[in-house]
N, C-alpha and C positions, 0 to 999 in steps of 0.2 A: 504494500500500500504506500500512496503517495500522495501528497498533497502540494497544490503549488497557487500561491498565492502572487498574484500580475497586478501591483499596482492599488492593490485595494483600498479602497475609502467608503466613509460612510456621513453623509451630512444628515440634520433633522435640520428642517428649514431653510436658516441662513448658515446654522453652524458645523463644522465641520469637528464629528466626535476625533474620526482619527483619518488621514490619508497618505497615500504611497508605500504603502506597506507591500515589501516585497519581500517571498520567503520559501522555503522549500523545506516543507518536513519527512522524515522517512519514520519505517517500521522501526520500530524498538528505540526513538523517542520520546523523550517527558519535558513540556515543554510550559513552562509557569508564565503565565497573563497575568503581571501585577501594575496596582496603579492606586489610587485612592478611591471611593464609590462617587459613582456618578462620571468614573473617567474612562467608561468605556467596554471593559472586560467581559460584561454580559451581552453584547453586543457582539464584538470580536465573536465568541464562541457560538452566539447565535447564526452570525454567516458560517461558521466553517461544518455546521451544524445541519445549513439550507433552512433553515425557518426564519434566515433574513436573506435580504438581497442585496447586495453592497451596492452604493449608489456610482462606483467607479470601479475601475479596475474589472480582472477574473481571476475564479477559482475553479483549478482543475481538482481532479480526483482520478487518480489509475491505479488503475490491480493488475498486477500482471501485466503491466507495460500499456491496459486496454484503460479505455477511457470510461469511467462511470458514471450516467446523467446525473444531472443535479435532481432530476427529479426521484430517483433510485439509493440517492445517498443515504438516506435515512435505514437501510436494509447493511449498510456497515458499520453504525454506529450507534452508542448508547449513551445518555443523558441524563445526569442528575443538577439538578437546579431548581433553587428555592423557588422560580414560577409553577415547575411541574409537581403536581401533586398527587399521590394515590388515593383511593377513593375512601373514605372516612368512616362509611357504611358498610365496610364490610372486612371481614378477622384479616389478621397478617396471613393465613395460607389462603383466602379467597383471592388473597390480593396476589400475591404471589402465582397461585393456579390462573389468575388473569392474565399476570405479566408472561407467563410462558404461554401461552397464545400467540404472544407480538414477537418474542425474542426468547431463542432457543438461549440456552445455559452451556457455559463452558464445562468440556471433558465430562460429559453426559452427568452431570450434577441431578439431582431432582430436588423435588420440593422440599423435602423434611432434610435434604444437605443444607439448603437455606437458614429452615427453622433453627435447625443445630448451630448452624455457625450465629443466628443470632439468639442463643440460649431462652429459648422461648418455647414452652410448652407442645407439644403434639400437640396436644386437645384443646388447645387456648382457644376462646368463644368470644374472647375480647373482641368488640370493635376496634377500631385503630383509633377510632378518634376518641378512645380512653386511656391511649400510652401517652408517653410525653415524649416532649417533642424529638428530644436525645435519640430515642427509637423507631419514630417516624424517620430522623435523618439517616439511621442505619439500616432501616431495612432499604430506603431508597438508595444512601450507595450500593448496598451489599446486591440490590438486582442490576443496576449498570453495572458496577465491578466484574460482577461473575457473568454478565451478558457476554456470548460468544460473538463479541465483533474488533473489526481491527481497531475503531476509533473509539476512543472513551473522555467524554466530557464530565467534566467535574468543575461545578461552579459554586467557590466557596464551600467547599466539602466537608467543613470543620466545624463549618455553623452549628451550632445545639449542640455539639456534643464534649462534654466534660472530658478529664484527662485521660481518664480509663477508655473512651469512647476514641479519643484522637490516635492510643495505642493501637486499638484494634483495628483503626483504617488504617492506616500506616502501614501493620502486618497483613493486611487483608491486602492491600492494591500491592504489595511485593511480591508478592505469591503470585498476582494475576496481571503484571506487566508486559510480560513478555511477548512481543511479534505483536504489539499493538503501539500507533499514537498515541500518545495521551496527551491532552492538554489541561491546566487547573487553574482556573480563575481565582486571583486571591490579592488577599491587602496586603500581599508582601509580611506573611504569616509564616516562619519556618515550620513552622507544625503541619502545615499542609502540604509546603513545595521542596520539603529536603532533599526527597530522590530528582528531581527533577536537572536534567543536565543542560536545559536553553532554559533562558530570562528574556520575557519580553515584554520591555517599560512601556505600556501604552500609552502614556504620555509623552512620549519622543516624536509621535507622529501625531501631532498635533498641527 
């Protein structure tokens, strides 16, 4: 997998969030989007994502040397980000049995692999929207992280979750690195971006 970004820019209105951004990422990079809020980084991850359209520039996408539409990108990639939400009404394995519908699991994982790695009951009857928020954030990296794609988004990954909770992502996205993109949106947090071997100040392109 490969990513190639031609020039890219993004205005709202008159202003211009970030432009000329020129950049080529390969497989088995970790590449951190920092900046302060409001400067950009959920935006950035939203075009390289396809659920924005950069108002300049292009972004290719190739697999195997072959070009993949932008309309198709979404079938390589997996997203966790404080906009997206699972659904509130219904237990951690309803939601979980939902999310493998959309996106198969890495190295034939099932359901109750999930449950396991986030120490939570087989039989829990719990809604979700009676955990806190700590375990709402981990079950939603825990399904992008172990989603079987080459691209993995993580925006501000660290949010809600306490120390014990910032271990476990840490140990958890080490494990499941490999032969993938990754990008992580963050406020220039080493708790989030340690592994990460590219820095890129969204503020520079300004």
């Amino acid at each position: 997998m490969k990513i190639i970004l031609e020039n890219i820019g993004k205005q709202y209105k008159n202003d211009w969030i970030f432009q000329h951004i020129q950049s080529e990422f390969n497989i088995n990079q970790s590449i951190a989007i920092v900046g302060p809020n409001g400067s950009g980084k959920s935006t950035f991850i939203n075009i390289i994502s396809g659920h924005t359209i950069p108002t300049s520039g292009n972004i290719s996408y190739l697999l195997n040397s072959k070009q993949i539409k932008q309309e198709e990108i979404y079938q390589h990639l997996s997203v966790c980000s404080p906009y997206i939400e699972l659904i509130e009404e219904f237990t951690i394995k309803e939601n979980i049995n939902w999310y493998v519908t959309l996106k198969k699991l890495k190295n034939n994982l099932n359901i109750y692999d999930v449950i396991n790695l986030l120490s939570i009951p087989k039989n829990d009857t719990k809604k979700l929207s009676n955990y806190s928020s700590g375990i709402k954030q981990r079950v939603k990296l825990a399904l992008s992280i172990l989603s079987d794609t080459p691209i993995l988004l993580l925006d501000e990954p660290c949010a809600n979750l306490d120390a014990a909770g910032i271990k476990w992502y840490n140990d958890l996205i080490s494990m499941h690195s490999l032969n993938r993109i990754i990008f992580i949106s963050s406020n220039n947090n080493p708790s989030e971006i340690a592994f990460c071997s590219k820095k890129i100040e969204i503020t520079s392109f300004k």
